[in-house]
Kinemage of the C-alpha trace (Angstrom):
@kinemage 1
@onewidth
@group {chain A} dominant
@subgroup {mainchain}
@vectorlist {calphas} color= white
{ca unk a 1} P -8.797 -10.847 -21.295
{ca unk a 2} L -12.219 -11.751 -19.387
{ca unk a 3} L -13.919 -8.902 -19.794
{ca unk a 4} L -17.077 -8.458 -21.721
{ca unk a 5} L -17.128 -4.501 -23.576
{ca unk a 6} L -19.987 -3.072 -24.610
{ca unk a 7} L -18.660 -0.648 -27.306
{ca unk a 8} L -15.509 -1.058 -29.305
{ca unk a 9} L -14.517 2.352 -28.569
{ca unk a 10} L -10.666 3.539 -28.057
{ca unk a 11} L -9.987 2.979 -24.058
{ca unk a 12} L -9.139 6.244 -23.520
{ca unk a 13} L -13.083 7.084 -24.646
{ca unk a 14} L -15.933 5.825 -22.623
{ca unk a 15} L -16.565 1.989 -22.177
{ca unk a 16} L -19.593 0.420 -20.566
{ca unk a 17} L -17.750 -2.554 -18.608
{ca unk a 18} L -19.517 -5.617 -16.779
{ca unk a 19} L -16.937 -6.681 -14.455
{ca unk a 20} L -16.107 -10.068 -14.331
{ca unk a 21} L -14.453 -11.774 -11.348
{ca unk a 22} L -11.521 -13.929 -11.813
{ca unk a 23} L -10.866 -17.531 -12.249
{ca unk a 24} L -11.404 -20.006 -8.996
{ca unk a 25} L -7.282 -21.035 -9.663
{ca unk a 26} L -6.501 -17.090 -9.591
{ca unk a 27} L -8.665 -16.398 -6.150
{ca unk a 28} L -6.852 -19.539 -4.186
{ca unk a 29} L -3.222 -17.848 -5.585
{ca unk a 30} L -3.884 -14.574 -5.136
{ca unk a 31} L -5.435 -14.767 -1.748
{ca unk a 32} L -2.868 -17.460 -0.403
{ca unk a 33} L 0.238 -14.938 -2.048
{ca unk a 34} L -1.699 -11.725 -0.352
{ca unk a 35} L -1.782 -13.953 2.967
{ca unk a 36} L 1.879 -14.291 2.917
{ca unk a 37} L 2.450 -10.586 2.257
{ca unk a 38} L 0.103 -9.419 5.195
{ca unk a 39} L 0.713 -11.944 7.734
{ca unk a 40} L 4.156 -13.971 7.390
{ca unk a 41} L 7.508 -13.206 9.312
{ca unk a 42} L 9.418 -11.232 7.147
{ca unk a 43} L 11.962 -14.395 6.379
{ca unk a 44} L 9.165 -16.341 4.946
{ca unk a 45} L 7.759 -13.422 2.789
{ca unk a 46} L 11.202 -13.141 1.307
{ca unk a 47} L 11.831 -17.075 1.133
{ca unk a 48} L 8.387 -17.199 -0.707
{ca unk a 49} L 9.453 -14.635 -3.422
{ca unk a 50} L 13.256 -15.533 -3.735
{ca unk a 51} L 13.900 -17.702 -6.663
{ca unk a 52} L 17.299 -17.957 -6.474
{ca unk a 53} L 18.528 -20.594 -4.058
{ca unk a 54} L 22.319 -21.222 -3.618
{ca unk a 55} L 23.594 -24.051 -0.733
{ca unk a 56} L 20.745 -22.496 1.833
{ca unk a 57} L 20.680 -19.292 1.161
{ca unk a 58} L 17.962 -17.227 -0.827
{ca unk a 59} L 18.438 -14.538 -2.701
{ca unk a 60} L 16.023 -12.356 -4.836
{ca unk a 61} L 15.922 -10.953 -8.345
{ca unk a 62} L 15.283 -7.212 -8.462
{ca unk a 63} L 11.896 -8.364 -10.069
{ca unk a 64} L 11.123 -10.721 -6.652
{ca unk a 65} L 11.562 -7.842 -5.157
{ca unk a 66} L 9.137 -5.907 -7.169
{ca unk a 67} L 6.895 -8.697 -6.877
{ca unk a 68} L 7.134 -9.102 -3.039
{ca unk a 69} L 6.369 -5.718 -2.223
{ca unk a 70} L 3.263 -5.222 -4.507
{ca unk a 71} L 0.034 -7.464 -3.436
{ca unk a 72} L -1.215 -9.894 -6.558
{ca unk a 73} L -4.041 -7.704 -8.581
{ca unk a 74} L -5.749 -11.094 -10.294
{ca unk a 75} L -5.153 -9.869 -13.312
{ca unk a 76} L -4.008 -11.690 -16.382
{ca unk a 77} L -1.392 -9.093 -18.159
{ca unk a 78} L 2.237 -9.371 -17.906
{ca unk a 79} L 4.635 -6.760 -17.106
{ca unk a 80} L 7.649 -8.552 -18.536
{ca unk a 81} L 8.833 -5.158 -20.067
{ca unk a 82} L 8.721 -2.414 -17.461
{ca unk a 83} L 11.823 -3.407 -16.101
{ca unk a 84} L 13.384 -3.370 -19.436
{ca unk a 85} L 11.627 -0.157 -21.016
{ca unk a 86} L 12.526 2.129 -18.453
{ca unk a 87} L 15.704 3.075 -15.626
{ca unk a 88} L 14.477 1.503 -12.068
{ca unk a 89} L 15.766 3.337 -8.670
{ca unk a 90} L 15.475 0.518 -6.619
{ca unk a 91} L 17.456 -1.807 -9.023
{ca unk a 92} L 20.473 0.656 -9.464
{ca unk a 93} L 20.284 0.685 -5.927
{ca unk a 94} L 20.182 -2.913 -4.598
{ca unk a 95} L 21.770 -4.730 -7.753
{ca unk a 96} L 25.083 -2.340 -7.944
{ca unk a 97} L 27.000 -4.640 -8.489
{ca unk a 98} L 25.186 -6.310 -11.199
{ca unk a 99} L 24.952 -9.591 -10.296
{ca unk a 100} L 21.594 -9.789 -10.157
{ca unk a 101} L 21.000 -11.015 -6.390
{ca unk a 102} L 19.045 -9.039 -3.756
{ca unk a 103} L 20.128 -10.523 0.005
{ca unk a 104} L 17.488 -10.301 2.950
{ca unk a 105} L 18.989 -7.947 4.563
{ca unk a 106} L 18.860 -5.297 1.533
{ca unk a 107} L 15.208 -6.922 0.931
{ca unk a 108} L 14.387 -6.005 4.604
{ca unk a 109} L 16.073 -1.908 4.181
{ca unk a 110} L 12.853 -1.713 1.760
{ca unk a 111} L 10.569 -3.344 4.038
{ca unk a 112} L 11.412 -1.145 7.175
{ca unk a 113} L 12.022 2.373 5.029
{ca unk a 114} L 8.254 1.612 3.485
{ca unk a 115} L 6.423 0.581 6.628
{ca unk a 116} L 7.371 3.145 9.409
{ca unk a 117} L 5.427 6.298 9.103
{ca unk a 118} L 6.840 9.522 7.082
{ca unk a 119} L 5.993 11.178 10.728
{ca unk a 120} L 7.716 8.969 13.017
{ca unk a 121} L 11.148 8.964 10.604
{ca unk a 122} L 10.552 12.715 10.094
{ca unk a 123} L 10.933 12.422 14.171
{ca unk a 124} L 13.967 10.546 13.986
{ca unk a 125} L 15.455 12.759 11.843
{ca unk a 126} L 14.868 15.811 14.046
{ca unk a 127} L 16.378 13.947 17.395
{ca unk a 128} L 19.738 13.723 15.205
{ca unk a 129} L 19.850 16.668 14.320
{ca unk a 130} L 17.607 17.083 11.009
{ca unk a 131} L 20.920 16.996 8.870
{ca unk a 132} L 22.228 13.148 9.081
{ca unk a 133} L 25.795 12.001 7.846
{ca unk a 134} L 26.257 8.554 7.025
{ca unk a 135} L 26.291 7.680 10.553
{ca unk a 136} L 23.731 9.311 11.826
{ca unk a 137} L 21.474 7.803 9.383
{ca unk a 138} L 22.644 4.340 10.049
{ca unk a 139} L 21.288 4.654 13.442
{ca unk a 140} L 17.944 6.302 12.656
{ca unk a 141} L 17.851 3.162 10.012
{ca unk a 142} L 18.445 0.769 13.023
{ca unk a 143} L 15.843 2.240 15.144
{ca unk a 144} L 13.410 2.514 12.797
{ca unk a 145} L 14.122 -1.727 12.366
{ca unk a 146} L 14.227 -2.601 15.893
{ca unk a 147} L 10.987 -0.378 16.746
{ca unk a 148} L 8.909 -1.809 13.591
{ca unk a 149} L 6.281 -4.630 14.256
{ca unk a 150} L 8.649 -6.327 11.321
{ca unk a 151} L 11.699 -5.703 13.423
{ca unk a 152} L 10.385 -7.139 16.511
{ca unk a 153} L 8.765 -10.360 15.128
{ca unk a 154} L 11.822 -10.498 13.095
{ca unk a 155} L 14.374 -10.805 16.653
{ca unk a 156} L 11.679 -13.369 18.031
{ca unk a 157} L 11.783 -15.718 15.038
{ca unk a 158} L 15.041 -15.691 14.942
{ca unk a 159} L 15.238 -17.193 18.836
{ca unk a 160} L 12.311 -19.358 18.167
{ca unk a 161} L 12.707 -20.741 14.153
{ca unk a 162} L 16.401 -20.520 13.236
{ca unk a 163} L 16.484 -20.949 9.667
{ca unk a 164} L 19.174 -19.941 6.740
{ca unk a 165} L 17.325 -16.401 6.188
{ca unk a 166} L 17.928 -14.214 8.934
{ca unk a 167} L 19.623 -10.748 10.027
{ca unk a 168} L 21.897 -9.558 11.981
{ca unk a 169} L 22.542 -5.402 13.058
{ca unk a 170} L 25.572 -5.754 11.179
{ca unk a 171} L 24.268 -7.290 7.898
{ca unk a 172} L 21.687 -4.212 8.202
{ca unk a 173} L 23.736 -1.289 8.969
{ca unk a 174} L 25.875 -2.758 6.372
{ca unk a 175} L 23.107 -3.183 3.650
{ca unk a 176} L 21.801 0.307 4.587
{ca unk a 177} L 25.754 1.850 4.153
{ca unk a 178} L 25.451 0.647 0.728
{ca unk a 179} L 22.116 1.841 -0.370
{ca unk a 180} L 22.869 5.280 1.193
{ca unk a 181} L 25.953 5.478 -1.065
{ca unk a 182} L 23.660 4.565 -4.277
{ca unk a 183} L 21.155 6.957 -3.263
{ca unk a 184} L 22.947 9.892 -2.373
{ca unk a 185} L 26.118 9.570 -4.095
{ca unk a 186} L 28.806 12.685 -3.860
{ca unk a 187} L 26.566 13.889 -0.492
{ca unk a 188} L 28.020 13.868 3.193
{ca unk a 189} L 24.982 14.569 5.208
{ca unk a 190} L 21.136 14.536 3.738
{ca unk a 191} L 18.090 16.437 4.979
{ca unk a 192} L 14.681 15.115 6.082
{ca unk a 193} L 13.041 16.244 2.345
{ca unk a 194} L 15.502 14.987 0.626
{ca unk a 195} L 15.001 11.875 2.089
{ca unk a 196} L 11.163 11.781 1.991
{ca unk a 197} L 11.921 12.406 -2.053
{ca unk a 198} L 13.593 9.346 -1.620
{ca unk a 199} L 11.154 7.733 -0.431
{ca unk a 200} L 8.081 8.513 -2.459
{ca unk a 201} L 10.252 7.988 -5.406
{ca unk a 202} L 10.627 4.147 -4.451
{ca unk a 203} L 6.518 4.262 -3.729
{ca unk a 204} L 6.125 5.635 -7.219
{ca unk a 205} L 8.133 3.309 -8.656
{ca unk a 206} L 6.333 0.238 -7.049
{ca unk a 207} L 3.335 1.760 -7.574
{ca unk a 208} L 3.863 2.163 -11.582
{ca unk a 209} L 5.335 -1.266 -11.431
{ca unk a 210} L 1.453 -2.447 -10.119
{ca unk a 211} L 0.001 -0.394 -12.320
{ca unk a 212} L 1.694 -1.855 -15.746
{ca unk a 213} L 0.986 -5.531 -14.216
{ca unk a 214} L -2.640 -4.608 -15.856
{ca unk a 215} L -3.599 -4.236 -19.506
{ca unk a 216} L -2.093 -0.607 -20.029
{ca unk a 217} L -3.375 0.727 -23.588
{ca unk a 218} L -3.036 5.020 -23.794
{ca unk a 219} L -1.282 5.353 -20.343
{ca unk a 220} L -4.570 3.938 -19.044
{ca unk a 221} L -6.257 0.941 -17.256
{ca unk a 222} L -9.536 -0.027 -17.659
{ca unk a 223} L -11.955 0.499 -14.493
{ca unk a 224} L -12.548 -3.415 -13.947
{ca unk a 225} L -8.716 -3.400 -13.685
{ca unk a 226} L -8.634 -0.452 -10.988
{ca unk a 227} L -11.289 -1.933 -9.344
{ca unk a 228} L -9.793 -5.438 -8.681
{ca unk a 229} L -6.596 -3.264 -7.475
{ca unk a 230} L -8.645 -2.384 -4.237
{ca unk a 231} L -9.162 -5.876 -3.297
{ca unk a 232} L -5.669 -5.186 -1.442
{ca unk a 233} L -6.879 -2.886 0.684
{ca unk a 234} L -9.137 -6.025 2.152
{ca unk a 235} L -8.438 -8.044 4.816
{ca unk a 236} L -7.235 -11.973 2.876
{ca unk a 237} L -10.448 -13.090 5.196
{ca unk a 238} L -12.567 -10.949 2.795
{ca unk a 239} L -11.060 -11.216 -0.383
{ca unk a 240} L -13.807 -14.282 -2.085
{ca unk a 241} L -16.704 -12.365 -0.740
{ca unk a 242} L -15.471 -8.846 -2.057
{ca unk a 243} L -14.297 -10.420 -5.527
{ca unk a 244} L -17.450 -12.159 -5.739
{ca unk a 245} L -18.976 -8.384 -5.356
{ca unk a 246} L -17.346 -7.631 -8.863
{ca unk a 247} L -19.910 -9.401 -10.775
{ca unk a 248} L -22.691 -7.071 -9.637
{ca unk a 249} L -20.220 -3.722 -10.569
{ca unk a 250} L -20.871 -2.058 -13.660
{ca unk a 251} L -18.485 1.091 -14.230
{ca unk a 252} L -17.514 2.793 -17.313
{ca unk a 253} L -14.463 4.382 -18.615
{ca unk a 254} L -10.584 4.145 -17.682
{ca unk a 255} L -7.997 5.215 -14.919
{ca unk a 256} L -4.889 7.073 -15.921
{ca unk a 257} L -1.307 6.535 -14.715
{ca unk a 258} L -1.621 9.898 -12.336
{ca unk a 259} L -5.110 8.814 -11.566
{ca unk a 260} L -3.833 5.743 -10.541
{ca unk a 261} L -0.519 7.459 -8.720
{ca unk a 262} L -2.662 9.831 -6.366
{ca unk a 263} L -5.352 7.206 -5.004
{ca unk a 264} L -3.128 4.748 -4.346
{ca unk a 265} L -1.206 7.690 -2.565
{ca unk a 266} L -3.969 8.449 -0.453
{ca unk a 267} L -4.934 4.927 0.212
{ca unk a 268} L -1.146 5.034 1.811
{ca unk a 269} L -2.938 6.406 4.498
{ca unk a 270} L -5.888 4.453 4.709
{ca unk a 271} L -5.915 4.460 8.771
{ca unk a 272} L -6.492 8.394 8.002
{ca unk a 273} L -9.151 7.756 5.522
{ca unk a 274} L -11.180 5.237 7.461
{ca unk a 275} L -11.207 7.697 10.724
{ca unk a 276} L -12.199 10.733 8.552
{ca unk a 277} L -14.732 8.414 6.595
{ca unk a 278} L -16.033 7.514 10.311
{ca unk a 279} L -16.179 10.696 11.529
{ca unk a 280} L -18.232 12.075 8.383
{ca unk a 281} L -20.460 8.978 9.025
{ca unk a 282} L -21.065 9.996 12.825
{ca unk a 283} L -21.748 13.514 11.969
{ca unk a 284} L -23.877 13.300 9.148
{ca unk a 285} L -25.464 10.344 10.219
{ca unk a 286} L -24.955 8.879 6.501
{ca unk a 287} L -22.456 8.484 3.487
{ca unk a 288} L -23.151 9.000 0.142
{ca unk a 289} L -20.661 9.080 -2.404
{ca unk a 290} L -20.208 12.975 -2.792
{ca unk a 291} L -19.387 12.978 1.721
{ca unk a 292} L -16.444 10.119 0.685
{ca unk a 293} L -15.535 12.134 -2.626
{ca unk a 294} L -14.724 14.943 -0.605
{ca unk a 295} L -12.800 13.004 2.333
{ca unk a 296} L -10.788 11.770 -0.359
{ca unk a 297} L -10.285 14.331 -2.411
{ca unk a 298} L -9.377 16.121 0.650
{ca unk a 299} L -6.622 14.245 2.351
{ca unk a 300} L -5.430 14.018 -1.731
{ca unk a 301} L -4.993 17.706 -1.863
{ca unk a 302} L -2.645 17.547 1.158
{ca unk a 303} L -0.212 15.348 0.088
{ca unk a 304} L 2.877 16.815 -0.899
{ca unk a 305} L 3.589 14.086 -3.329
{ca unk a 306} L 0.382 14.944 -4.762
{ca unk a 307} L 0.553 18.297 -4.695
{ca unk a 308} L 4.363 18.280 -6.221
{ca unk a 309} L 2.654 16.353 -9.007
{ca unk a 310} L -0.657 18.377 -10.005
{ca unk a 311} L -1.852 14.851 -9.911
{ca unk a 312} L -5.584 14.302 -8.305
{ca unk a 313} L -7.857 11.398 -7.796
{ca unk a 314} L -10.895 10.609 -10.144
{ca unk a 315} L -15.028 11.061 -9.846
{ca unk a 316} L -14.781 7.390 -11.327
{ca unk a 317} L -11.898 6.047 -9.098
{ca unk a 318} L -14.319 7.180 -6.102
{ca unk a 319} L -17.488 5.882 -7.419
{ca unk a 320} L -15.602 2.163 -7.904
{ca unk a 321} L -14.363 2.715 -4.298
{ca unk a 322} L -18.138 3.343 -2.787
{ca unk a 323} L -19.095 0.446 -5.416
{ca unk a 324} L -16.971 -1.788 -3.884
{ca unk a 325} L -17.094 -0.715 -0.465
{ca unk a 326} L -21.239 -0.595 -0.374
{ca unk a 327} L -21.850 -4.372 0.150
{ca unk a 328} L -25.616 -3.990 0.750
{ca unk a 329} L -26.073 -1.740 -2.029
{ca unk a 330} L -27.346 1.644 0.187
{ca unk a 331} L -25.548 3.749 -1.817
{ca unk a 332} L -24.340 4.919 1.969
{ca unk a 333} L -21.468 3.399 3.461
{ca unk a 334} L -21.995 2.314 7.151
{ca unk a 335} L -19.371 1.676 9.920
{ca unk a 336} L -18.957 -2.007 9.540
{ca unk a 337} L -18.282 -1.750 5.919
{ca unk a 338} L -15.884 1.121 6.205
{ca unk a 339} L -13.623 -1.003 9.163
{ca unk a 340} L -13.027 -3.478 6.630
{ca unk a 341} L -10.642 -1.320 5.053
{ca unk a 342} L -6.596 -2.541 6.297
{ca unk a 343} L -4.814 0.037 8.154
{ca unk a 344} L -2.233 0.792 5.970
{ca unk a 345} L -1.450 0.185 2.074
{ca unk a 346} L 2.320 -0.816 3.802
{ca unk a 347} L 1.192 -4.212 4.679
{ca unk a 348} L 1.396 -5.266 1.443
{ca unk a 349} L 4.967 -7.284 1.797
{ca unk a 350} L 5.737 -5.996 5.062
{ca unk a 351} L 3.893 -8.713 7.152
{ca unk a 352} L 2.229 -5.556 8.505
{ca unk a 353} L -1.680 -6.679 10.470
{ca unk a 354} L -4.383 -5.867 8.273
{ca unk a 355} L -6.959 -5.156 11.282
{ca unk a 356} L -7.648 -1.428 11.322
{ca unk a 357} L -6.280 0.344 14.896
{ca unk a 358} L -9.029 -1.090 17.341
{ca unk a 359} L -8.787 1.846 19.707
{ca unk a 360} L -9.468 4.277 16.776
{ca unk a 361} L -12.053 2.331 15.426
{ca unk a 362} L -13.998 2.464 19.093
{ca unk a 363} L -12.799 5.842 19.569
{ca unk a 364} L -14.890 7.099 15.943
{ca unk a 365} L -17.764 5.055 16.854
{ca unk a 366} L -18.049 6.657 20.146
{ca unk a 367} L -18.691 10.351 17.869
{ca unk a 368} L -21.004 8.091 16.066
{ca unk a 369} L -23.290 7.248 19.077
{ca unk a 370} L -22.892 10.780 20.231
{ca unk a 371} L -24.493 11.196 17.068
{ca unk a 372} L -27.431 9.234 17.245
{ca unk a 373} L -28.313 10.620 20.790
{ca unk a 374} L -27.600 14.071 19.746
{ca unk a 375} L -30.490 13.634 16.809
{ca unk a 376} L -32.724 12.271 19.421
{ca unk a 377} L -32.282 15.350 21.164
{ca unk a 378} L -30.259 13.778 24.331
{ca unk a 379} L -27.230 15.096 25.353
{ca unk a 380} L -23.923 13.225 23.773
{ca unk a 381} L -22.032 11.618 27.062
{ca unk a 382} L -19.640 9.358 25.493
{ca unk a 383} L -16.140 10.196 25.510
{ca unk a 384} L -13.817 11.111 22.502
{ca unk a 385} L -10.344 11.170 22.986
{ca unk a 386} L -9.501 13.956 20.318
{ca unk a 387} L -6.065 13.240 20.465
């Protein structure tokens, strides 16, 4: 483990840690692996990460799968026994029958029930009716496909690269028949929370599956672990000069399983955080740690998952996340260095763009000019669509 501790104490007690950034061989893998998972059509992401190759088709293992969907975290532990040590969702799911071999199609039922918005799915829901039988819920499925960014650069490189992986409506609907028959077994019809259930579930589960790729010791990472998990939350144009920034970090202590559980949550909804972080910036004209601690801590208290959970978000996850973030060492976070955060924690194997939403971005820097003039005692006249 390349990490240099300062005491010998238990994990779960305080430990003075000089981070360490990884190996030259681990930042060309991890950012090239992290480029295919944010950028690349959704056949290449899965033809990357398949290892099972028969004539020319590819087919995952429920661990490719795992691995697809969760961005590399440069970090040297194995996690060859969390499939073993513990009963996986997603694998009774997709491997039902047992023969070990997850097809594109099923792959791409993850990709598209991950990466469309709780709201806009919620809104699906509704239109049908809010109480979908098995057909109803194949055709809020297909929308949700065909109106995702993956869906639509999915149809076009299928016209413009044919190549052995691809997907037809049918091999969906049919994929998404199955799954709904694992999931909700013995049900006709399910309801929109039922289905959200469902879907946090499979975000907990990938999310404890990146959590146990670290060195786990007392249900616990250490905080040079959880701070080379935010490096995902980078755009792959940033990642050398933000994992060079993790020699100059020095943190203390460890991050706990439900710790780790209800930041990563929140960072779900990173577009949120990085327009509240921007607004507190153009109000308060600054942003120390205690403006993002409560922005966080915040948009943490109103997530059901969250709030299900009694689970909350740490003083020392936040200070490694204003750490990180605070590249000329203000200890204030300014506009630029905010941006830099991706838009959503989704792209991560969903070929999602990292760029943050340009027209929010201009929109909060508008309340931040509006700012400045307002301190110089001139009237604000730029305008905020509060929408």
């Amino acid at each position: 483990m390349r990490r240099l501790l300062l005491s010998s104490a238990p994990l779960l007690s305080t430990t003075f840690v000089l981070l360490e950034p990884p190996s030259y061989q681990e930042r060309i893998r991890g950012v090239y692996e992290n480029k295919i998972r944010q950028n690349a059509l959704p056949e290449k992401v899965f033809e990357t990460f398949a290892s099972i190759k028969e004539g020319k088709k590819f087919y995952m293992t429920p661990a490719d799968l795992f691995k697809a969907l969760t961005p590399f975290n440069y970090s040297a532990a194995t996690n060859y026994n969390f499939f073993k040590e513990r009963e996986i969702l997603i694998i009774k799911a997709v491997d039902a029958n047992r023969d070990g071999k997850v097809s594109f199609s099923e792959y791409f039922f993850f990709i598209v029930l991950l990466s469309t918005p709780a709201k806009e799915l919620k809104r699906m829901f509704e239109v049908k009716g809010g109480k979908l039988n098995m057909g109803k819920f194949l055709e809020v499925m297909l929308e949700a496909k065909n109106k995702s960014p993956q869906g639509k650069r999915l149809a076009n490189s299928i016209a413009l690269d044919p190549r052995s992986t691809n997907i037809t409506d049918r091999d969906f609907k049919e994929s998404c028949s199955t799954l709904f028959e694992e999931f909700f077994s013995n049900k006709e019809s399910i309801e929109w929370e039922e289905f959200k259930e469902l879907r946090d579930k499979i975000s907990e589960e990938l999310l404890t599956y990146e959590f146990y790729s670290f060195e786990v010791e007392n249900n616990c990472i250490s905080a040079e672990d959880f701070a080379k998990s935010l490096i995902a939350y980078m755009p792959t144009s940033l990642s050398d000069m933000y994992l060079s920034r993790l020699e100059s970090l020095k943190v203390e202590g460890c991050v706990s399983l439900e710790n780790y559980l209800a930041f990563m949550f929140v960072m779900q909804e990173a577009q949120l955080v990085q327009k509240k972080l921007l607004i507190e910036h153009a109000e308060r004209g600054t942003l120390h740690e205690h403006h993002i601690s409560k922005v966080l801590k915040s948009i943490c208290d109103n997530i059901e998952f969250c709030k299900n959970r009694n689970i909350k978000i740490s003083d020392l996850q936040i200070s490694i996340f204003m750490k990180l973030l605070d590249l000329d060492d203000s200890k204030s976070l300014e506009p630029n260095e905010i941006i830099n955060l991706v838009s959503s924690r989704g792209s991560q194997g969903t070929s999602q763009s990292a760029n943050p939403n340009f027209g929010e971005v201009v929109n909060d820097f508008k309340r931040f000019l509006n700012s400045l003039l307002k301190f110089s005692g001139i009237n604000p006249f730029f305008k905020v669509n509060e929408d």
